[in-house]
N, CA, C and O atoms as a MOPAC input file, in Angstrom:
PM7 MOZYME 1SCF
protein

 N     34.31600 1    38.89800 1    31.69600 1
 C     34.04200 1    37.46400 1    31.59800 1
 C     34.55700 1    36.95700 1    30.25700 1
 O     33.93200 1    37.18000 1    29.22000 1
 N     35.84300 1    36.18900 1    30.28700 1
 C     35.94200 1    35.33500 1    29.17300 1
 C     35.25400 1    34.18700 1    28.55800 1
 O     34.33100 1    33.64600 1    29.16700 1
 N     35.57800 1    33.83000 1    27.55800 1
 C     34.74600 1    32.12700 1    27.06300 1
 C     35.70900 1    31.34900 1    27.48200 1
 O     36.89700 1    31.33100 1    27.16100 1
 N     34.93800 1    30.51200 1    28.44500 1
 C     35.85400 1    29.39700 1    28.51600 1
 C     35.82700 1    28.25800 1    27.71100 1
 O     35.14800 1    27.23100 1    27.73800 1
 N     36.78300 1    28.70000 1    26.93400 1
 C     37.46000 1    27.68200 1    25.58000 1
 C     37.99700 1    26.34100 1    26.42300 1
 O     38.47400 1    26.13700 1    27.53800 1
 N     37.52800 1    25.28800 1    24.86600 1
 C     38.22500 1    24.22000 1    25.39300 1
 C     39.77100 1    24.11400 1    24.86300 1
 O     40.21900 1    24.47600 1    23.77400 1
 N     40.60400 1    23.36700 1    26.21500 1
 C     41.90000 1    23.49900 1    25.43900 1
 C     42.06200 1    21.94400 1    24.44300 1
 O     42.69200 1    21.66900 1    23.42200 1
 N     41.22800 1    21.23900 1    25.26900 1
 C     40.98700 1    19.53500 1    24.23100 1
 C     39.70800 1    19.79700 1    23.80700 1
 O     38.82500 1    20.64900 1    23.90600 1
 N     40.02600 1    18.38100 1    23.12700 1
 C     38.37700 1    18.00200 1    22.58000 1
 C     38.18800 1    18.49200 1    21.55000 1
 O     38.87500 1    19.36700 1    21.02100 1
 N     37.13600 1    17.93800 1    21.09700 1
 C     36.85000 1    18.08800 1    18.93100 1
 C     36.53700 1    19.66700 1    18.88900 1
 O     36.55400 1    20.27000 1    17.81600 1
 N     36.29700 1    20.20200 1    19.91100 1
 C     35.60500 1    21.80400 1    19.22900 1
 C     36.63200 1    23.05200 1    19.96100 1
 O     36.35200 1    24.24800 1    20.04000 1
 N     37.92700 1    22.35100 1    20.46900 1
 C     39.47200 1    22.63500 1    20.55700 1
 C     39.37900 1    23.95400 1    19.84700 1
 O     38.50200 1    23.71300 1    19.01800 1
 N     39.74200 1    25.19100 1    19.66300 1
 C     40.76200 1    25.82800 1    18.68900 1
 C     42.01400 1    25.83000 1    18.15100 1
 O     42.92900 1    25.89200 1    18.97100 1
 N     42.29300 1    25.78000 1    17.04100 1
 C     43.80700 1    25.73300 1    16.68800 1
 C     44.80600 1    26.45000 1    17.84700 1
 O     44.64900 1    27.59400 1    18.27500 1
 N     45.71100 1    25.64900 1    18.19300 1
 C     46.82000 1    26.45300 1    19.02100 1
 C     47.96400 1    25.91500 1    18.74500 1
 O     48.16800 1    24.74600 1    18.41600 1
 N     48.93100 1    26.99900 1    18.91300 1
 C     50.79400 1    26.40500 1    18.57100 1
 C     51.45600 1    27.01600 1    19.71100 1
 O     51.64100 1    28.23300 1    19.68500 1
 N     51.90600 1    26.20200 1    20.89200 1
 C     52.82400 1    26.84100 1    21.83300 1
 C     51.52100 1    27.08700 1    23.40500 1
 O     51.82000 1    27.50200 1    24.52400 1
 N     50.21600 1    26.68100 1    22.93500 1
 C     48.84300 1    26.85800 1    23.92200 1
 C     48.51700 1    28.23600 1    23.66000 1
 O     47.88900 1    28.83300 1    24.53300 1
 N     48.98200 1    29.10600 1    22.13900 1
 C     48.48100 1    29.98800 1    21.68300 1
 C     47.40100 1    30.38100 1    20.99300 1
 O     47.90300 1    31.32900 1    20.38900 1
 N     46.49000 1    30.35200 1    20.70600 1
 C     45.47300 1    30.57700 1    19.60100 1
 C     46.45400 1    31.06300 1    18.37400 1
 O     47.34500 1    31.90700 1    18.46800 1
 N     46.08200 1    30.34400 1    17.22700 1
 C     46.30900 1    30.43400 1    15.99100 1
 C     45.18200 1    30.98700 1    15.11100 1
 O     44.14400 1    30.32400 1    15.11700 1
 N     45.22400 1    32.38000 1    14.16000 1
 C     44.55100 1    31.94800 1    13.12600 1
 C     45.43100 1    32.40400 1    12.14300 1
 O     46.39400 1    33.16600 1    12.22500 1
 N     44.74500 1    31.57300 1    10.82700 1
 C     45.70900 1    31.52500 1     9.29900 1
 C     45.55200 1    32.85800 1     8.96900 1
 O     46.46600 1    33.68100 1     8.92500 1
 N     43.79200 1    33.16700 1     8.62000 1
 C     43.64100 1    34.51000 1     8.07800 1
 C     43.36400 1    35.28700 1     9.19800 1
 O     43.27900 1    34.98900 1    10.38900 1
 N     43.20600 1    36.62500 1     8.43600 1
 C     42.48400 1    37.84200 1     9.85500 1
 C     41.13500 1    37.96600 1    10.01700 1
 O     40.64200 1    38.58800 1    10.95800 1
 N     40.36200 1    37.29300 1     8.97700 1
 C     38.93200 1    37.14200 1     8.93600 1
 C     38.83300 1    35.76100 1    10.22600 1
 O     37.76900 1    35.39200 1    10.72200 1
 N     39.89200 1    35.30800 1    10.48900 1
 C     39.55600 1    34.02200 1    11.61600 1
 C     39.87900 1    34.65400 1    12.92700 1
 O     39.61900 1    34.06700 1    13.97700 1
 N     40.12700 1    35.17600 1    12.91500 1
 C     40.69500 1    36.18300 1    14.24900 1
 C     39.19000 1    37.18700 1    14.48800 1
 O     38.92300 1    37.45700 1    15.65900 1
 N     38.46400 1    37.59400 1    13.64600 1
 C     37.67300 1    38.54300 1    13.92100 1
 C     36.17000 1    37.50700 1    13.89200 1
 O     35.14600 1    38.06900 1    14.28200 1
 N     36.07500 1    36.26400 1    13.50900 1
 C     35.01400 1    35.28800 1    13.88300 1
 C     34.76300 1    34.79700 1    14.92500 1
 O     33.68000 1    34.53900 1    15.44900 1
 N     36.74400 1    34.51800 1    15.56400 1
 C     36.69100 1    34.35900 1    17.07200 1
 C     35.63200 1    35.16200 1    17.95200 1
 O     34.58600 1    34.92900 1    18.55900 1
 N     36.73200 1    36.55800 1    17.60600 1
 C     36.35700 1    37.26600 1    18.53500 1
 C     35.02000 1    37.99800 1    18.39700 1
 O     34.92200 1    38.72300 1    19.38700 1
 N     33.85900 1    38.14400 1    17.54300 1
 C     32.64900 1    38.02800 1    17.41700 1
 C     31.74400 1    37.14900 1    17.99700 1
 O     30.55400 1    37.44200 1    18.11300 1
 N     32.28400 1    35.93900 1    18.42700 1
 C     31.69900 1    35.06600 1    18.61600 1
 C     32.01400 1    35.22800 1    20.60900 1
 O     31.19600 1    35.24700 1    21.52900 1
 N     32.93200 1    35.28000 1    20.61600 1
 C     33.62500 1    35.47000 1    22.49800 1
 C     32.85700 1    36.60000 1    22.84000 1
 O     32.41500 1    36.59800 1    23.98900 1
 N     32.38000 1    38.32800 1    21.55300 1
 C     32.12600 1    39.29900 1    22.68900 1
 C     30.31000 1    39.06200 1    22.60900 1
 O     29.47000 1    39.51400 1    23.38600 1
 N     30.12000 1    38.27600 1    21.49900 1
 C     28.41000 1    37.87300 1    21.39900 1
 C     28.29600 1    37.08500 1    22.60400 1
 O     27.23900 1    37.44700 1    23.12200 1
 N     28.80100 1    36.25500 1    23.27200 1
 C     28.78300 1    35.31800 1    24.40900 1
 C     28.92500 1    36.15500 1    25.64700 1
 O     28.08000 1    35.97600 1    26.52500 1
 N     30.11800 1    37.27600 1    25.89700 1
 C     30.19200 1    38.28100 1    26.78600 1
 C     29.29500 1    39.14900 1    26.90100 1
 O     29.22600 1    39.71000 1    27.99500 1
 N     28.32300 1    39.54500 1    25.82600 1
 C     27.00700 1    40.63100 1    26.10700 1
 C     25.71600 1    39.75100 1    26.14700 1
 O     24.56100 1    40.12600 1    25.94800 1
 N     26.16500 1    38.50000 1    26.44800 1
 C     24.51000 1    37.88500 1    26.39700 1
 C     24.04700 1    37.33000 1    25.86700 1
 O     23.03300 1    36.86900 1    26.39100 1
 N     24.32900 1    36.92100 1    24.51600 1
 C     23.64900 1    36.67300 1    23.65700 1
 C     23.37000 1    34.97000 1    23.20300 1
 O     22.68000 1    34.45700 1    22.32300 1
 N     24.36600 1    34.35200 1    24.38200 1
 C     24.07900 1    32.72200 1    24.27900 1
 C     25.05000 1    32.23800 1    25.39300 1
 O     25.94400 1    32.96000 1    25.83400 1
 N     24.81900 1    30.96900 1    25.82000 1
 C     25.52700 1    30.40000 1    26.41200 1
 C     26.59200 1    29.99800 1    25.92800 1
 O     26.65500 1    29.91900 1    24.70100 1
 N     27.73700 1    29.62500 1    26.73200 1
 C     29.08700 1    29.08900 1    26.00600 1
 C     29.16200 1    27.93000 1    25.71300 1
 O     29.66800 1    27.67800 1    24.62000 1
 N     28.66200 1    26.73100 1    26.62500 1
 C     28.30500 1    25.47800 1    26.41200 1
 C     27.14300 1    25.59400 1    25.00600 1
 O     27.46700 1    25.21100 1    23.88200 1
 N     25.86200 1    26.15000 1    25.30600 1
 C     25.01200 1    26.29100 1    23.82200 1
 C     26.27200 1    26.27800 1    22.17700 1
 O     26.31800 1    25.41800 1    21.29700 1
 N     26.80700 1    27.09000 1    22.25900 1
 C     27.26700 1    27.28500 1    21.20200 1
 C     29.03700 1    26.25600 1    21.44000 1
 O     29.79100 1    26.29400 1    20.46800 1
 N     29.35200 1    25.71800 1    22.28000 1
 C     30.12500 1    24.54500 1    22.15200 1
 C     29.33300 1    23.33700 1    21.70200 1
 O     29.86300 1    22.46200 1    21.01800 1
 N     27.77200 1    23.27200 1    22.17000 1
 C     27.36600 1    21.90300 1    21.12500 1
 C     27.32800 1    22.34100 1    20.02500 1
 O     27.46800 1    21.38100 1    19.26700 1
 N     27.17700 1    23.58100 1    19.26300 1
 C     26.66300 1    23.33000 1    17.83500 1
 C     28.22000 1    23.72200 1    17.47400 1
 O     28.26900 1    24.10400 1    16.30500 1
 N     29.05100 1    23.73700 1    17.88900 1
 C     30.25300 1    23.74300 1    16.80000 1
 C     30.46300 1    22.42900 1    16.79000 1
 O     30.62900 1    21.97800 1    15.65700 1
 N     30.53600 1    21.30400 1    18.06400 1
 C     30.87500 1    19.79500 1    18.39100 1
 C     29.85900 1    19.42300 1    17.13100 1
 O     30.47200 1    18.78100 1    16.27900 1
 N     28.49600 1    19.65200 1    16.79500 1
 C     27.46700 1    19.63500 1    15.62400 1
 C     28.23100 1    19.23900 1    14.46700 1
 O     28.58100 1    18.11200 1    14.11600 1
 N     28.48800 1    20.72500 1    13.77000 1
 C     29.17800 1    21.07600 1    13.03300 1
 C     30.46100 1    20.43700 1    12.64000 1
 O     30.66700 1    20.00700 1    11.50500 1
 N     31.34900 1    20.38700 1    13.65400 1
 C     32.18900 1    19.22100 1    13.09900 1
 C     32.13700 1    18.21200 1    12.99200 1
 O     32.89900 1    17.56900 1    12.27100 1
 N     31.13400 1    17.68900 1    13.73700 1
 C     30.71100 1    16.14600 1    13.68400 1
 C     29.71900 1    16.04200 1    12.15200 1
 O     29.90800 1    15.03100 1    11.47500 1
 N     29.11800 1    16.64600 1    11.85300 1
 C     28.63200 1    16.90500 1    10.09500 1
 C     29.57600 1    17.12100 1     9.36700 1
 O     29.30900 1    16.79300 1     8.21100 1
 N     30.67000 1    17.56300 1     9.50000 1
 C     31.62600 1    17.72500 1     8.60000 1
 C     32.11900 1    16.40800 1     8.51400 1
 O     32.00800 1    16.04100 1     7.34500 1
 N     32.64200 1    15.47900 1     9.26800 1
 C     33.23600 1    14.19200 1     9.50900 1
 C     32.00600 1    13.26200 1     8.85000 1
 O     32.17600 1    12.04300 1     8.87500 1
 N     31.40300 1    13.52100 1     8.56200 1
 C     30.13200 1    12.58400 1     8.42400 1
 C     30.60100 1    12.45800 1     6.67200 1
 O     31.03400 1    11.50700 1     6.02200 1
 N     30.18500 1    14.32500 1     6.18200 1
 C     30.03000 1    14.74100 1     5.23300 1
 C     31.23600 1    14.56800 1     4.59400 1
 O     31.09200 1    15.13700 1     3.51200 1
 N     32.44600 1    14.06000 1     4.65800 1
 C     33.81700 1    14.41500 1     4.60200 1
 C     34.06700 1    13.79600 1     2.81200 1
 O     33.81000 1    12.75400 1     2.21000 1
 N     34.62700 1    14.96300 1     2.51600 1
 C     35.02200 1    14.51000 1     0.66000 1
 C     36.09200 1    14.70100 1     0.55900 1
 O     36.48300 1    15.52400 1     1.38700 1
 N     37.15400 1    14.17900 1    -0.36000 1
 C     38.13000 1    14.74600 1    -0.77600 1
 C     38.90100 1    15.94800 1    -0.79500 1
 O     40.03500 1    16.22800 1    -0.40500 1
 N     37.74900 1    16.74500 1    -1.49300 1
 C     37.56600 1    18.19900 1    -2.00900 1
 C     37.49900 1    19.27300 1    -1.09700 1
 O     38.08600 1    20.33200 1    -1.32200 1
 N     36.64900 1    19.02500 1     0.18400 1
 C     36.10100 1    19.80000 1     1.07400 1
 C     37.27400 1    19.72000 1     2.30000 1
 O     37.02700 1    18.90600 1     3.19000 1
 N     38.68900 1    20.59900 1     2.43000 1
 C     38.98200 1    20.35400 1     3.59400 1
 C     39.09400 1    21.07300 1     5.35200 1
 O     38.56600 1    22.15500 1     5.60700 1
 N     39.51700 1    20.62000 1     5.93900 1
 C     38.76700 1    20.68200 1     7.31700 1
 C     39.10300 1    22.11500 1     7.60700 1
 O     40.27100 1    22.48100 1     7.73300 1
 N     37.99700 1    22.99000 1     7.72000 1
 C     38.68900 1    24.77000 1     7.76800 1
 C     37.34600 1    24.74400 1     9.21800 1
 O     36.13900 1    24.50300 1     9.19500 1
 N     38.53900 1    25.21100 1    10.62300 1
 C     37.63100 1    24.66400 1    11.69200 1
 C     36.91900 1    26.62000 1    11.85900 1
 O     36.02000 1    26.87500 1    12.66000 1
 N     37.48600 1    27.59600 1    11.05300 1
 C     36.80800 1    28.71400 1    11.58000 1
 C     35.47600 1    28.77100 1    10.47000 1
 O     34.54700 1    29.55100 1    10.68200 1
 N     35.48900 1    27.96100 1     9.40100 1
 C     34.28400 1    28.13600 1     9.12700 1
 C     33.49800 1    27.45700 1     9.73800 1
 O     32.54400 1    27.95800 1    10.33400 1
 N     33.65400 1    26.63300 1     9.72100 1
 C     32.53000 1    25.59700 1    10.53100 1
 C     31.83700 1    26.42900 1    12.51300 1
 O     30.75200 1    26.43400 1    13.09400 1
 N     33.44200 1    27.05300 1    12.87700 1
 C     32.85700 1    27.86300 1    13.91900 1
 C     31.91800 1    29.26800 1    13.44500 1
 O     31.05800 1    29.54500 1    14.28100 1
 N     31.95900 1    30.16000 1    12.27000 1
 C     30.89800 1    30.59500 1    11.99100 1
 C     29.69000 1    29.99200 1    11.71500 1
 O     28.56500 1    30.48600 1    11.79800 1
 N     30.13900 1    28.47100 1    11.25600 1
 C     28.50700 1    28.11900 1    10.92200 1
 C     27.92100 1    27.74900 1    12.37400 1
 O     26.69500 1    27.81400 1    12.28700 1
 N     28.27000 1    27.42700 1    13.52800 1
 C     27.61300 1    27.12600 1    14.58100 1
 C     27.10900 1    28.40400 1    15.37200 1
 O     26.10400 1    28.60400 1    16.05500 1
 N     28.51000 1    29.42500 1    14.91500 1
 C     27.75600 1    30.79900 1    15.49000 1
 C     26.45400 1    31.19200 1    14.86100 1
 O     25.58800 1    31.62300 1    15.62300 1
 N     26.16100 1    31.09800 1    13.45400 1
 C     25.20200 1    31.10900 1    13.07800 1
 C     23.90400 1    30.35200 1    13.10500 1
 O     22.86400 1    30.74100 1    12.57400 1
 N     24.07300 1    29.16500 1    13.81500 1
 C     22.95700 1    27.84200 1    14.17500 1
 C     22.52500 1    28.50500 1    15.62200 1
 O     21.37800 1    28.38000 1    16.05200 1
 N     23.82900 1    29.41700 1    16.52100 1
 C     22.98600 1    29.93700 1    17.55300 1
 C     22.54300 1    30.92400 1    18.10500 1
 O     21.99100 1    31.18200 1    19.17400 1
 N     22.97000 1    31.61900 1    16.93100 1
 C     22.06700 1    33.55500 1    17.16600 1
 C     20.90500 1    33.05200 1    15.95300 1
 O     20.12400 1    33.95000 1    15.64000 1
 N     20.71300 1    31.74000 1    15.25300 1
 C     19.38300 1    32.22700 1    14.53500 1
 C     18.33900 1    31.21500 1    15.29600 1
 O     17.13300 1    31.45700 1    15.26100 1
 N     18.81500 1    30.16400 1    15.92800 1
 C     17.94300 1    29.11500 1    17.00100 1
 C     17.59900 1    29.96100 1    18.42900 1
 O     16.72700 1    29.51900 1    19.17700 1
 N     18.30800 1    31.16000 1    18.75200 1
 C     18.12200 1    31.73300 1    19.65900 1
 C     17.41300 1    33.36800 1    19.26900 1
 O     17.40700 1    34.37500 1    19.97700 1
 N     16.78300 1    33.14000 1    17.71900 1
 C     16.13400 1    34.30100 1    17.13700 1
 C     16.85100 1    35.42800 1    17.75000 1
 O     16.17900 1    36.17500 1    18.46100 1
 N     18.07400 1    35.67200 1    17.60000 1
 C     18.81100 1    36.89500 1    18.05500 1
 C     18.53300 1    37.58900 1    17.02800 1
 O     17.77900 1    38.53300 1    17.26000 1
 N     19.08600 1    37.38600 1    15.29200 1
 C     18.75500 1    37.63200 1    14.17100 1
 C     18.16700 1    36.94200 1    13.38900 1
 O     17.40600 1    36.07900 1    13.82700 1
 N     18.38200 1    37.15500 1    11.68700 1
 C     17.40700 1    36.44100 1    11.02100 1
 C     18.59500 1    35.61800 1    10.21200 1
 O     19.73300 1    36.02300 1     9.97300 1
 N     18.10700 1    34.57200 1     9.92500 1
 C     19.04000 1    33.63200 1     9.27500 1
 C     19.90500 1    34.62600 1     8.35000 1
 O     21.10500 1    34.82600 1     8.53500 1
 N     19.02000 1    35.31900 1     7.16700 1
 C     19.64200 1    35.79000 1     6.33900 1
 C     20.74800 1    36.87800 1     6.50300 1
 O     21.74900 1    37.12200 1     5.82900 1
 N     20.22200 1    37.45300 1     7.63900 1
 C     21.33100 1    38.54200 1     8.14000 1
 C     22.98200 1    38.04400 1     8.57100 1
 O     24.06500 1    38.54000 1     8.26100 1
 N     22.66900 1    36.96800 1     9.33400 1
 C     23.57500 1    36.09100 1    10.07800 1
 C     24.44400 1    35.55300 1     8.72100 1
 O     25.65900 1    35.71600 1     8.83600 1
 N     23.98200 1    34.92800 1     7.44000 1
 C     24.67000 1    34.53300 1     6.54600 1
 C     25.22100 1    35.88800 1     5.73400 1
 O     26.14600 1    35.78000 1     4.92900 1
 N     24.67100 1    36.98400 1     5.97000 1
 C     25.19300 1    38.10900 1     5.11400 1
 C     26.19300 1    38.46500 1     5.84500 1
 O     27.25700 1    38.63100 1     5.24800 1
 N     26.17500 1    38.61000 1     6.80400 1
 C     27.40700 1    39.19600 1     7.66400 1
 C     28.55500 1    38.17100 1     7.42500 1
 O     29.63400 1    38.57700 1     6.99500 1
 N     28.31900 1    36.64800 1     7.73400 1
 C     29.40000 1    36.08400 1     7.90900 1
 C     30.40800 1    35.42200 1     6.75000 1
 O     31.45300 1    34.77100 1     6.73700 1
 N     29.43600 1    36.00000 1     5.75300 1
 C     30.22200 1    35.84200 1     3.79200 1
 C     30.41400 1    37.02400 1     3.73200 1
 O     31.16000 1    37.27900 1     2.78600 1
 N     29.99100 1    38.22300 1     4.49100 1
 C     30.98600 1    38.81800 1     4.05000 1
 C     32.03700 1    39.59100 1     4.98400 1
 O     32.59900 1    40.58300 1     4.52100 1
 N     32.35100 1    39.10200 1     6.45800 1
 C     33.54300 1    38.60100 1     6.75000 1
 C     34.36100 1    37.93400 1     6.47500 1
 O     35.52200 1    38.29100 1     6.66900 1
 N     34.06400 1    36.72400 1     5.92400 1
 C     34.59200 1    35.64500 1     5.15800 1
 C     35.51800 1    36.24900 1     4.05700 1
 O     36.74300 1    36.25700 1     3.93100 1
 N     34.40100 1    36.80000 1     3.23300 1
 C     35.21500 1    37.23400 1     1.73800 1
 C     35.94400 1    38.38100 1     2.08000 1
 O     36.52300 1    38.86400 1     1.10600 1
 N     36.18200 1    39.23000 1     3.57600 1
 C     37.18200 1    40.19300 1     3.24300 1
 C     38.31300 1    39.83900 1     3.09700 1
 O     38.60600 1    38.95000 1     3.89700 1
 N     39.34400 1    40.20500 1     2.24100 1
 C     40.69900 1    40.07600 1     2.17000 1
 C     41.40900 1    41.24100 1     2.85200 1
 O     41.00300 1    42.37500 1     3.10800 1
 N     42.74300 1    40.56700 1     3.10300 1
 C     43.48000 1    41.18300 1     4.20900 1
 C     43.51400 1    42.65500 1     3.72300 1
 O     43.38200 1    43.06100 1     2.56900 1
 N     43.67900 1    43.21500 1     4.62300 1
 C     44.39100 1    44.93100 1     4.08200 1
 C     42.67600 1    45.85100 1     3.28900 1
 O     42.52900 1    46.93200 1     2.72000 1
 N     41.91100 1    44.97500 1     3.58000 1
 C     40.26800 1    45.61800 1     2.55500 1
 C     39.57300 1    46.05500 1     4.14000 1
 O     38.47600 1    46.61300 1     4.16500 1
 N     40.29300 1    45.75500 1     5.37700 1
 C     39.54900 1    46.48600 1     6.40200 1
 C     39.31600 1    48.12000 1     6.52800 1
 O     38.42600 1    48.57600 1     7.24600 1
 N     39.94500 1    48.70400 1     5.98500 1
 C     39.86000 1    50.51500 1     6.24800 1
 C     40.01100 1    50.85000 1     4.78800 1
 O     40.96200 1    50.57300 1     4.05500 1
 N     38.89600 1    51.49900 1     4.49600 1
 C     38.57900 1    51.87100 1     3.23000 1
 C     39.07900 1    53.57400 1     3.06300 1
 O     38.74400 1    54.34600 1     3.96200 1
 N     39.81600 1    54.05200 1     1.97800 1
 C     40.61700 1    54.93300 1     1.79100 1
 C     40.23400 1    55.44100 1     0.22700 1
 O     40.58200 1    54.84100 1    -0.79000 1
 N     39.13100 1    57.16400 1     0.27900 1
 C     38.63400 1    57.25300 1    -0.31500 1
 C     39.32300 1    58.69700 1    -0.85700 1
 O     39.19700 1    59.54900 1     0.02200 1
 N     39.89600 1    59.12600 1    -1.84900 1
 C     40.78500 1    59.90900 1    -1.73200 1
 C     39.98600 1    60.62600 1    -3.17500 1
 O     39.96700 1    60.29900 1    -4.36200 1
 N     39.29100 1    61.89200 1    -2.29500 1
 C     38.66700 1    62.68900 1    -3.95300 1
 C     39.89700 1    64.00700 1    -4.19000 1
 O     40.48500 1    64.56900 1    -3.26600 1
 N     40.03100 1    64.21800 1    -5.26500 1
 C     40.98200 1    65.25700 1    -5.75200 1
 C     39.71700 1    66.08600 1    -6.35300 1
 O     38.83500 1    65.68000 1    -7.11000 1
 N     39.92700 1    67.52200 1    -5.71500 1
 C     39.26200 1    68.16400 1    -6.14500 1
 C     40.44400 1    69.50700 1    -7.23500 1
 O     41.56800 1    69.76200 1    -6.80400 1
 N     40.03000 1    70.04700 1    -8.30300 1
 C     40.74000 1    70.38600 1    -8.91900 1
 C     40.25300 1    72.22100 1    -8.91500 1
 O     39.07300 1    72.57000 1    -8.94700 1
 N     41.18800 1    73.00500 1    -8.87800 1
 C     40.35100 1    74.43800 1    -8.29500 1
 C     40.83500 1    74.83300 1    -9.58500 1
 O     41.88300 1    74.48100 1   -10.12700 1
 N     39.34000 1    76.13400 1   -10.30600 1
 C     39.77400 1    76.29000 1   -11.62000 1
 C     39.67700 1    77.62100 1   -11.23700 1
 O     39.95800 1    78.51600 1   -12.03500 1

């Protein structure tokens, strides 16, 4: 069972060619966290299409100069409005995980721990 994504409309995903786009690889792995949390159960697809439609509609509200429009955060923040409204987890967990998906940088996915042992 896929998510059925919208291909219009404000809570749209980026696409080029009717491809999914993402900039970073941390947006690629929010997606798809969010599609296999929906595939095992864990919310409806419409549920979590209002709180991203939410979410961007607070962003447009909220809109500064400074702050510009980055639509995969805002889709973690709705993923997070509906695994913690649907007490899946606990707020705090939900924000720990998704800062620090956020903050991985590319190439920091497989950690490479290399002890030299020296024989005397």
């Amino acid at each position: 069972m896929t998510a059925p994504l919208d291909i219009e409309g404000p809570a749209a995903p980026p696409r080029r060619n009717g491809e999914l786009v993402f900039a970073e690889p941390w947006e690629g792995r929010a997606f798809a966290m969010a599609v296999s949390l929906y595939e095992a159960g864990a919310f409806t697809w419409p549920r979590f299409q209002d709180a991203l439609i939410a979410r961007i509609a607070a962003w447009e509200t909220a809109f500064t100069r400074d702050e510009p429009y980055h639509y995969y955060q805002l889709w973690l923040a709705a993923l997070e409005d509906v695994l913690v409204g649907q007490c899946v987890v606990s707020t705090d967990e939900v924000s720990a995980r998704t800062h620090a998906l956020a903050q991985r940088s590319p190439g920091h996915d497989h950690r490479d721990d290399h002890e030299h042992h020296h024989a005397h």
